[in-house]
C-alpha positions as protocol buffer text, in pm:
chain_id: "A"
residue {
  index: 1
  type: UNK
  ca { x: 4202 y: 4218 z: 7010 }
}
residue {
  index: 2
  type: UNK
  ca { x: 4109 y: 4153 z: 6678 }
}
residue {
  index: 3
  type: UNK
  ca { x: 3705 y: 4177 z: 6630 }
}
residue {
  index: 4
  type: UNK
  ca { x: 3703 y: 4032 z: 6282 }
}
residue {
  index: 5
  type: UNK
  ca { x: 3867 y: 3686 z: 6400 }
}
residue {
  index: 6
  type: UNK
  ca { x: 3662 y: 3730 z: 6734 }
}
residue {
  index: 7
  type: UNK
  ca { x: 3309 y: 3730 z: 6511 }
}
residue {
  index: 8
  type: UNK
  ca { x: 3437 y: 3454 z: 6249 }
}
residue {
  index: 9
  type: UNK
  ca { x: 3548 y: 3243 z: 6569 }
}
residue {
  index: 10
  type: UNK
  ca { x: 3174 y: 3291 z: 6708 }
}
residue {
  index: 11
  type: UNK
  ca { x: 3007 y: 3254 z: 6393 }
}
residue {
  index: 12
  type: UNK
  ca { x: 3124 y: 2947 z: 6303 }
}
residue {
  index: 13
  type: UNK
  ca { x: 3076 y: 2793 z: 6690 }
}
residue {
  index: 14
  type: UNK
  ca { x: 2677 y: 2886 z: 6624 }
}
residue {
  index: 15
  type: UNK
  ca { x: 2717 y: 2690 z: 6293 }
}
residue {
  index: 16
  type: UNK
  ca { x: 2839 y: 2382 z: 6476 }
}
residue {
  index: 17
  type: UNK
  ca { x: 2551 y: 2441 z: 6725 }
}
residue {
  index: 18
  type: UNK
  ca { x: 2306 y: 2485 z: 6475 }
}
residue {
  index: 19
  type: UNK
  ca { x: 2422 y: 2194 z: 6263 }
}
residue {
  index: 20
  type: UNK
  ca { x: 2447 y: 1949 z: 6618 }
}
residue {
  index: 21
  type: UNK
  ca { x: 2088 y: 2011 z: 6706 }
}
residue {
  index: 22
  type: UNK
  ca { x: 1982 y: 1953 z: 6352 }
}
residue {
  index: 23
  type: UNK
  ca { x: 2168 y: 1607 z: 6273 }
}
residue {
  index: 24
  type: UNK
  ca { x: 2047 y: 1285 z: 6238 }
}
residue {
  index: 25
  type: UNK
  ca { x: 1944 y: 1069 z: 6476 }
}
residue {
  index: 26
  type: UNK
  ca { x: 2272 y: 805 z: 6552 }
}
residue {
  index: 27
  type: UNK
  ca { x: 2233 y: 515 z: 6326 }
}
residue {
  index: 28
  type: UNK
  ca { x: 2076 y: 187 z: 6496 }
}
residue {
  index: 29
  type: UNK
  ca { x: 2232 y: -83 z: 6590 }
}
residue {
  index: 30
  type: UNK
  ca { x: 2160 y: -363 z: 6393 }
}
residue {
  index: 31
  type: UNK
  ca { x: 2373 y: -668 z: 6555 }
}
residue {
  index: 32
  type: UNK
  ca { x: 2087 y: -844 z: 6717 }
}
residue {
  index: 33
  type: UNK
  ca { x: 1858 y: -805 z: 6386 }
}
residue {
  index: 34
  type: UNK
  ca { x: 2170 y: -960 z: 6156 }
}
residue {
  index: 35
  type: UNK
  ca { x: 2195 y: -1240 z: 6404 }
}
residue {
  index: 36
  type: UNK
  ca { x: 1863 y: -1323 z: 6421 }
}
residue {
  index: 37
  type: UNK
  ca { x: 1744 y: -1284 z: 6037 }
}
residue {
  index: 38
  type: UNK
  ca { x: 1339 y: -1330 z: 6092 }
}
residue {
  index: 39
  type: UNK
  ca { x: 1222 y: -1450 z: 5712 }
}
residue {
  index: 40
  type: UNK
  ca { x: 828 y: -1397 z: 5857 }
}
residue {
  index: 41
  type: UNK
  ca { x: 670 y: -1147 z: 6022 }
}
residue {
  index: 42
  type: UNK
  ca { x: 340 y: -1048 z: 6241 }
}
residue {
  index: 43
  type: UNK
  ca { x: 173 y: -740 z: 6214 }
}
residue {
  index: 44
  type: UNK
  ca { x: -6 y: -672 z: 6507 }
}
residue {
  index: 45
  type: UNK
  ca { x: -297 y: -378 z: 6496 }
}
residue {
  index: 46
  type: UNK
  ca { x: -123 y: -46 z: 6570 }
}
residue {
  index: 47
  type: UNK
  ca { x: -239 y: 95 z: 6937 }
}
residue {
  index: 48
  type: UNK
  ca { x: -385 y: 437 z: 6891 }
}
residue {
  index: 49
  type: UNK
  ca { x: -309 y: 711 z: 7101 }
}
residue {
  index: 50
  type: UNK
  ca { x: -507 y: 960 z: 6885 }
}
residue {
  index: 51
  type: UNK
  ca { x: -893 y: 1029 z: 6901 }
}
residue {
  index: 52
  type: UNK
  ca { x: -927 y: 965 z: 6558 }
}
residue {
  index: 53
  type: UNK
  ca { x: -1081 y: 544 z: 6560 }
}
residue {
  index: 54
  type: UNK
  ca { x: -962 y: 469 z: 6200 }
}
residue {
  index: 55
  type: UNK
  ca { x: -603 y: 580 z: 6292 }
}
residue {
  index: 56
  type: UNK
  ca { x: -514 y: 203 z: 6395 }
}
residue {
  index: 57
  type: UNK
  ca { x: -664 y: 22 z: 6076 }
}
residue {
  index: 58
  type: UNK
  ca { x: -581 y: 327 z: 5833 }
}
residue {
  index: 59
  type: UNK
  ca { x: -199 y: 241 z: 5909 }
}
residue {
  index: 60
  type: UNK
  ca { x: -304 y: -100 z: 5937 }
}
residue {
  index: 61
  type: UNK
  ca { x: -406 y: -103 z: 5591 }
}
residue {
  index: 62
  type: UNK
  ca { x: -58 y: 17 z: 5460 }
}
residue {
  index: 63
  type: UNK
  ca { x: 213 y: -153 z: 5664 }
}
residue {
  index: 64
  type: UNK
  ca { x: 225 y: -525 z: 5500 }
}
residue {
  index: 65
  type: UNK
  ca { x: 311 y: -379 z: 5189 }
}
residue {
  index: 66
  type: UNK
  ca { x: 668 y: -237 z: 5252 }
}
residue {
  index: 67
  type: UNK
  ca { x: 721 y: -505 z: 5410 }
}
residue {
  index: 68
  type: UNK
  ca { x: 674 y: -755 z: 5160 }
}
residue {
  index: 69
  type: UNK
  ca { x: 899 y: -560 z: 4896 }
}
residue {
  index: 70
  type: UNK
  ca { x: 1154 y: -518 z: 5154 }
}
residue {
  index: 71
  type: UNK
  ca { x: 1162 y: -909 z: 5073 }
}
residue {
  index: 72
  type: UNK
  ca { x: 969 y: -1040 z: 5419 }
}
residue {
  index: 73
  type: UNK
  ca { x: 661 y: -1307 z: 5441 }
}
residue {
  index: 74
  type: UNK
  ca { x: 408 y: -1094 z: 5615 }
}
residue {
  index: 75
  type: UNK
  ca { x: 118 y: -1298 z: 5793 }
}
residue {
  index: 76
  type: UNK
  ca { x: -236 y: -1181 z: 5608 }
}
residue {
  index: 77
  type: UNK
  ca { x: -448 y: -940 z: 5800 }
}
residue {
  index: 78
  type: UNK
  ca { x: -752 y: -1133 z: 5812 }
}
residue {
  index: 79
  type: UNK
  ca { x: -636 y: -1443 z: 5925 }
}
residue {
  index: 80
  type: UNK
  ca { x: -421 y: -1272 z: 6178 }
}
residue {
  index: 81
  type: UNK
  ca { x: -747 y: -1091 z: 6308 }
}
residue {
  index: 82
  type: UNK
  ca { x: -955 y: -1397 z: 6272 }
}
residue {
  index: 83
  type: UNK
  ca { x: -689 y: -1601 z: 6508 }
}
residue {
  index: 84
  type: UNK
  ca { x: -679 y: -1311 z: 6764 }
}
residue {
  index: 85
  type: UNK
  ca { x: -1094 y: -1352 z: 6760 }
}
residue {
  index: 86
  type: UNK
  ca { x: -1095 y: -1701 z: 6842 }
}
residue {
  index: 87
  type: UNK
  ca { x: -845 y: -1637 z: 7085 }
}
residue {
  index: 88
  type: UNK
  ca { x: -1081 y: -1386 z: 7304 }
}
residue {
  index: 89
  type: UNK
  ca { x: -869 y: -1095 z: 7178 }
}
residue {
  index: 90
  type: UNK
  ca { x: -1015 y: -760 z: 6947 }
}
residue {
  index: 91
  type: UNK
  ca { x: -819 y: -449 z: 7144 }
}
residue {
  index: 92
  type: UNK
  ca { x: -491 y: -402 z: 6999 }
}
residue {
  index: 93
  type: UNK
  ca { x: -406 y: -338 z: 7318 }
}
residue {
  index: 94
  type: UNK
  ca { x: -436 y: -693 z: 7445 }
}
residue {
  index: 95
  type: UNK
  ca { x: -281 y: -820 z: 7095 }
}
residue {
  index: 96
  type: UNK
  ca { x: 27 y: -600 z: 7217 }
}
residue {
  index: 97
  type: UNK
  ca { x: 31 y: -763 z: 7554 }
}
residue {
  index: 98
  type: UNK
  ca { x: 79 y: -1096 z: 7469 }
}
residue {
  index: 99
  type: UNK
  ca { x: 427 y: -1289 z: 7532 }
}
residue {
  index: 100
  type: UNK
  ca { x: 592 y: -1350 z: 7226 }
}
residue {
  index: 101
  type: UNK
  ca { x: 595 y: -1709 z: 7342 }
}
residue {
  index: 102
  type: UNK
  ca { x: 162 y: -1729 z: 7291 }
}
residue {
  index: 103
  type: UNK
  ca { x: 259 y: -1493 z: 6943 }
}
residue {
  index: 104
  type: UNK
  ca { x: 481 y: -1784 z: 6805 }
}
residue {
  index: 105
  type: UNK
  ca { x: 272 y: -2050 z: 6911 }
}
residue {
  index: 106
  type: UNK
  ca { x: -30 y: -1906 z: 6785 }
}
residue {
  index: 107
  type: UNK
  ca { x: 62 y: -1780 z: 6445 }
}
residue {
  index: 108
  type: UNK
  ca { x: 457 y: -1937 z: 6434 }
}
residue {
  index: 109
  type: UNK
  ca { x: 596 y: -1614 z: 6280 }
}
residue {
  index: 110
  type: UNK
  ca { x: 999 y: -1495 z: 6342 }
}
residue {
  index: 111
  type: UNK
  ca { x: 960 y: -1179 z: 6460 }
}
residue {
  index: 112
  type: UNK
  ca { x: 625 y: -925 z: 6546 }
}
residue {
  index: 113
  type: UNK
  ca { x: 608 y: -568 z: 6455 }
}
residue {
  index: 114
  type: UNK
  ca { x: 434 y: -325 z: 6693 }
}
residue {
  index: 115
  type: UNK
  ca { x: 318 y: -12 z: 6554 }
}
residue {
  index: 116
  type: UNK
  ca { x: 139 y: 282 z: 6768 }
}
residue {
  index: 117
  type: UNK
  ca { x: 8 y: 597 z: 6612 }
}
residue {
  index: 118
  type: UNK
  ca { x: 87 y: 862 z: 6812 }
}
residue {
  index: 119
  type: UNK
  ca { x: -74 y: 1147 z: 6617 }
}
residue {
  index: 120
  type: UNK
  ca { x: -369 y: 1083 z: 6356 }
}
residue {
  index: 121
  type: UNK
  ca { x: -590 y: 1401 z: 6180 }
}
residue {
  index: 122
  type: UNK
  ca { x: -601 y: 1750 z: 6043 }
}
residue {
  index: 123
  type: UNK
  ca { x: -456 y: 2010 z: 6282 }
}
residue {
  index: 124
  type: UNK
  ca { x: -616 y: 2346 z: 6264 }
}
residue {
  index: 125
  type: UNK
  ca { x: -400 y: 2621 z: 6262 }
}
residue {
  index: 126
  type: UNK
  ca { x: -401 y: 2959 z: 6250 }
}
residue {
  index: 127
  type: UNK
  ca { x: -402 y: 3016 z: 5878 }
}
residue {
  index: 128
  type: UNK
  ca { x: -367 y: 2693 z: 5786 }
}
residue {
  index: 129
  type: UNK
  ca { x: -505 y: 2355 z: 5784 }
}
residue {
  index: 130
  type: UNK
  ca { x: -259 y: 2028 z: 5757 }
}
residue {
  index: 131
  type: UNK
  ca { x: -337 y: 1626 z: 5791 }
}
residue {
  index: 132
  type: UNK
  ca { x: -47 y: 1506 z: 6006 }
}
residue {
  index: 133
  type: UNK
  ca { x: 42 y: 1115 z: 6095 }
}
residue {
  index: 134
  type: UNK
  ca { x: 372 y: 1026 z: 6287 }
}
residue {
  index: 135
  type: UNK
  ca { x: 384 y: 642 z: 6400 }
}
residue {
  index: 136
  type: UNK
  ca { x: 685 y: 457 z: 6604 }
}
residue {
  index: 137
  type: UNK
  ca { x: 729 y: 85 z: 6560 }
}
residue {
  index: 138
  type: UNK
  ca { x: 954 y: -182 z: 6707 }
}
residue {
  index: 139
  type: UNK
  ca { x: 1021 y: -529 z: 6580 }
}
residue {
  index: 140
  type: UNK
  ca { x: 1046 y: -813 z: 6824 }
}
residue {
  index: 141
  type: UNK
  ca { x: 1199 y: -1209 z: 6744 }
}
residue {
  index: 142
  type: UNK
  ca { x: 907 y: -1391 z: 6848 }
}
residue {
  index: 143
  type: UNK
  ca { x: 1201 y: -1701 z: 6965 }
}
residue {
  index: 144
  type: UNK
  ca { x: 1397 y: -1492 z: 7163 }
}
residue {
  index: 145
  type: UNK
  ca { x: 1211 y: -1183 z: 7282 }
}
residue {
  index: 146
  type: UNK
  ca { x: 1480 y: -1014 z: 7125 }
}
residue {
  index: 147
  type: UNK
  ca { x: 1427 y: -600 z: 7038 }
}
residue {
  index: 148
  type: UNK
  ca { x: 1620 y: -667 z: 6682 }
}
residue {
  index: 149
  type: UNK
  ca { x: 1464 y: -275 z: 6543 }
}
residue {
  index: 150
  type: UNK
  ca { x: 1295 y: 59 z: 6643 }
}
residue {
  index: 151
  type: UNK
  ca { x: 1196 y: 302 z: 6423 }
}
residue {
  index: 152
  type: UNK
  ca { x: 983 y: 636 z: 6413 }
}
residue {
  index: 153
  type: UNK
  ca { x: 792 y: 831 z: 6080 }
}
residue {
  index: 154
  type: UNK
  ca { x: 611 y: 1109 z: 6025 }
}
residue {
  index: 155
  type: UNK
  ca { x: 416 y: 1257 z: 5695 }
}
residue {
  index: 156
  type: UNK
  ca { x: 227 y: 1598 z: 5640 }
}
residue {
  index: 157
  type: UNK
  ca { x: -33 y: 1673 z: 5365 }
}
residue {
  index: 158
  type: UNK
  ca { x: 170 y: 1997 z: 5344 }
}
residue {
  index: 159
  type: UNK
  ca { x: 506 y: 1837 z: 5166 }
}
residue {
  index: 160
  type: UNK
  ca { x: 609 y: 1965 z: 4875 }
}
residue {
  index: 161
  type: UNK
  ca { x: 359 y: 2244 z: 4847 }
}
residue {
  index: 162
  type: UNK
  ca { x: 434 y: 2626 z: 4779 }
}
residue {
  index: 163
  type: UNK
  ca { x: 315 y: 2868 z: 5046 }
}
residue {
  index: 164
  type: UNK
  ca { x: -24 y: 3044 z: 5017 }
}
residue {
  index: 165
  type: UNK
  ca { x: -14 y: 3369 z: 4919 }
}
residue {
  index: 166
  type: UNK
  ca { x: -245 y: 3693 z: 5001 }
}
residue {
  index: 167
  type: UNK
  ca { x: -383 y: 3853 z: 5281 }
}
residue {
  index: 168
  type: UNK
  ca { x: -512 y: 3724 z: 5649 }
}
residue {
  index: 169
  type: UNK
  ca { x: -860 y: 3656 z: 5575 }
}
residue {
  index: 170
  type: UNK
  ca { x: -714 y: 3466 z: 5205 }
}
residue {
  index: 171
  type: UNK
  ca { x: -566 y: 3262 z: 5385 }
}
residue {
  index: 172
  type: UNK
  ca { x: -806 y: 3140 z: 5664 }
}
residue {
  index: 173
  type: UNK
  ca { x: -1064 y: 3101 z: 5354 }
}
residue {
  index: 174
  type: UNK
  ca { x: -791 y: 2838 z: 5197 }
}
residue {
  index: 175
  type: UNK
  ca { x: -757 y: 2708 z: 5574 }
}
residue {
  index: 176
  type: UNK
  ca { x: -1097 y: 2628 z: 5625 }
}
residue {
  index: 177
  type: UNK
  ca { x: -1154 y: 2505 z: 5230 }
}
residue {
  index: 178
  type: UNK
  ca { x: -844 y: 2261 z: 5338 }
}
residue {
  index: 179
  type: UNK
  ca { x: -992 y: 2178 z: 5664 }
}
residue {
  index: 180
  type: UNK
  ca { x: -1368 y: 2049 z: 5483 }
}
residue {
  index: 181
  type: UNK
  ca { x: -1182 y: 1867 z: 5211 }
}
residue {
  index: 182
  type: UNK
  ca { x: -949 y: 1644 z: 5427 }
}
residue {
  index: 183
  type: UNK
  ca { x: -1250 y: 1566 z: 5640 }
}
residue {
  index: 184
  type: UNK
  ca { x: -1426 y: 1476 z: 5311 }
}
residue {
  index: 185
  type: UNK
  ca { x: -1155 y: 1293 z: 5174 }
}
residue {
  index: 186
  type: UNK
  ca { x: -1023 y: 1146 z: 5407 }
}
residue {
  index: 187
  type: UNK
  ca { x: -701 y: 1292 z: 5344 }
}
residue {
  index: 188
  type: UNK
  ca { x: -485 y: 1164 z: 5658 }
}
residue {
  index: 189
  type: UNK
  ca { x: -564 y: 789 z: 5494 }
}
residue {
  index: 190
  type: UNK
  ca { x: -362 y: 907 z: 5216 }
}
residue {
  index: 191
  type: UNK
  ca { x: -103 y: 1070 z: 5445 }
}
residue {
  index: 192
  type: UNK
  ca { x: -97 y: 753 z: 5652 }
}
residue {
  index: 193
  type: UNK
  ca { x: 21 y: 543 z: 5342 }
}
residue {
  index: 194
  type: UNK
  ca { x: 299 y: 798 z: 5321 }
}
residue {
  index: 195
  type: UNK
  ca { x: 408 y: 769 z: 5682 }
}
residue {
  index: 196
  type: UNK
  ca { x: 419 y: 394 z: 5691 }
}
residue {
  index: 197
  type: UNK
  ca { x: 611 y: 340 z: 5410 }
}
residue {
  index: 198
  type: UNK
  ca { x: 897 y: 586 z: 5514 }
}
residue {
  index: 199
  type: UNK
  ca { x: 831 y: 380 z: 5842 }
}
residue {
  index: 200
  type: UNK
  ca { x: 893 y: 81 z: 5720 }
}
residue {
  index: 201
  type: UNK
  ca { x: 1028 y: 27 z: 5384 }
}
residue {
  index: 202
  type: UNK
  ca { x: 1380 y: -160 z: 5352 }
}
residue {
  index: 203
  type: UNK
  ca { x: 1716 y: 88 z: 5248 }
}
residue {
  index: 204
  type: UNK
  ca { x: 1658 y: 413 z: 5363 }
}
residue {
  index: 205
  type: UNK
  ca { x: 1847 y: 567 z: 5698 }
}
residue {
  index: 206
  type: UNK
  ca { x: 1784 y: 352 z: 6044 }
}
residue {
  index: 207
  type: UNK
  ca { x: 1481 y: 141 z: 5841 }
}
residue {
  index: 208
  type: UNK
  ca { x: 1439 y: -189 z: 5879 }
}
residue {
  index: 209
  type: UNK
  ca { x: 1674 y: -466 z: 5708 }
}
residue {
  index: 210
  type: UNK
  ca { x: 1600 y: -669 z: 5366 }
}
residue {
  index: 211
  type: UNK
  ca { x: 1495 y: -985 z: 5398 }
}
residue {
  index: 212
  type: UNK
  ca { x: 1542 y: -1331 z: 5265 }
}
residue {
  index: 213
  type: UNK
  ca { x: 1333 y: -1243 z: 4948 }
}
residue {
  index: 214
  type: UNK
  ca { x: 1510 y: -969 z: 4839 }
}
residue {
  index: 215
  type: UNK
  ca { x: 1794 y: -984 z: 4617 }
}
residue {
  index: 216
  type: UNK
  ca { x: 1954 y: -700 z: 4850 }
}
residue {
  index: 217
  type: UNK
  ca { x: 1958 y: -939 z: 5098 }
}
residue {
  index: 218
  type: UNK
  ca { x: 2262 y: -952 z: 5365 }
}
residue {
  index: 219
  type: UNK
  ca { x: 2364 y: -669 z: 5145 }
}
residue {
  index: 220
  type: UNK
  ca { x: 2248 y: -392 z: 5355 }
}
């Protein structure tokens, strides 16, 4: 038996392991989104399933804006929270359980997005400290009840930044620094923005589609 063809034939089945468990997710189907085409869109509050209370609005705060350079009319925040008041409604929660029938009657928007957080804060770790924000979203034609898109992000204050150097006790110094100045800054606001607009920004992989106000549009 020959060993050398035995070990290449085994090293290369781990690299088509390795590389399977590491792809992509498979792209989205976009057929009911192309066929419905929604020029407007709702923003509902994002549910929070964090302990962190500004998680909902902090996203909130950054999700119209992708949106409207992806080419999309995007109902205004206040008026959309001011119509949900006078409706008897302040929990996201009951915003996300309302038929898409009241939605479109209410505010006559094409589709709704639905954000939720899912994970909101600085982690603690053992020598480290990072501000973390993932967020899943799914847009829904207000007309039809139609899912036309689904979509997931995450962000990290630790992108792009070298590893720490020196010993144990260095590093849970630079842990704990990290750890004060996120909870003074309010650094997972700033890594929200980041996660929102990978969430939902128009031409990158499995995002959401141009629309009518974008010269890409029907291009994508």
């Amino acid at each position: 038996m020959n060993y050398i063809n035995y070990f290449k034939a085994l090293a290369a089945a781990v690299c088509v392991l390795v590389m399977t468990g590491c792809a992509t997710k498979a792209p989205i189907d976009y057929t009911a989104y192309k066929e419905n085409r929604p020029r407007s869109i709702l923003v509902l509050p994002p549910l929070n399933n964090t302990p962190e209370v500004q998680a909902s609005y902090s996203v909130l705060s950054y999700a119209t804006r992708p949106l409207a350079e992806a080419g999309y009319y995007v109902m205004p925040v206040t008026l959309v929270a001011e119509a949900f008041k006078e409706n008897g409604m302040t929990q996201p929660a009951d915003m996300h359980a309302t038929s898409p029938e009241k939605l479109r009657q209410i505010f006559g928007a094409d589709a709704a997005l639905y954000i939720t957080v899912g994970q909101y804060g600085s982690v603690f770790q053992v020598v480290n400290s990072v501000s973390v924000v993932a967020a899943e979203a799914k847009l829904v034609d207000l007309r039809t009840g139609t899912l036309l898109w689904t979509g997931a992000a995450t962000a990290s204050s630790e992108e792009g930044q070298n590893q720490q150097q020196g010993g144990l006790v260095a590093l849970l110094v630079v842990a704990i620094v990290k750890q004060v100045m996120a909870t003074t800054l309010d650094q997972s606001h700033q890594v929200a923005g980041v996660a929102t607009g990978r969430l939902l920004s128009a031409g990158r992989p499995n995002g959401v589609l141009y629309g009518p106000r974008s010269l890409n549009y029907g291009k994508d």
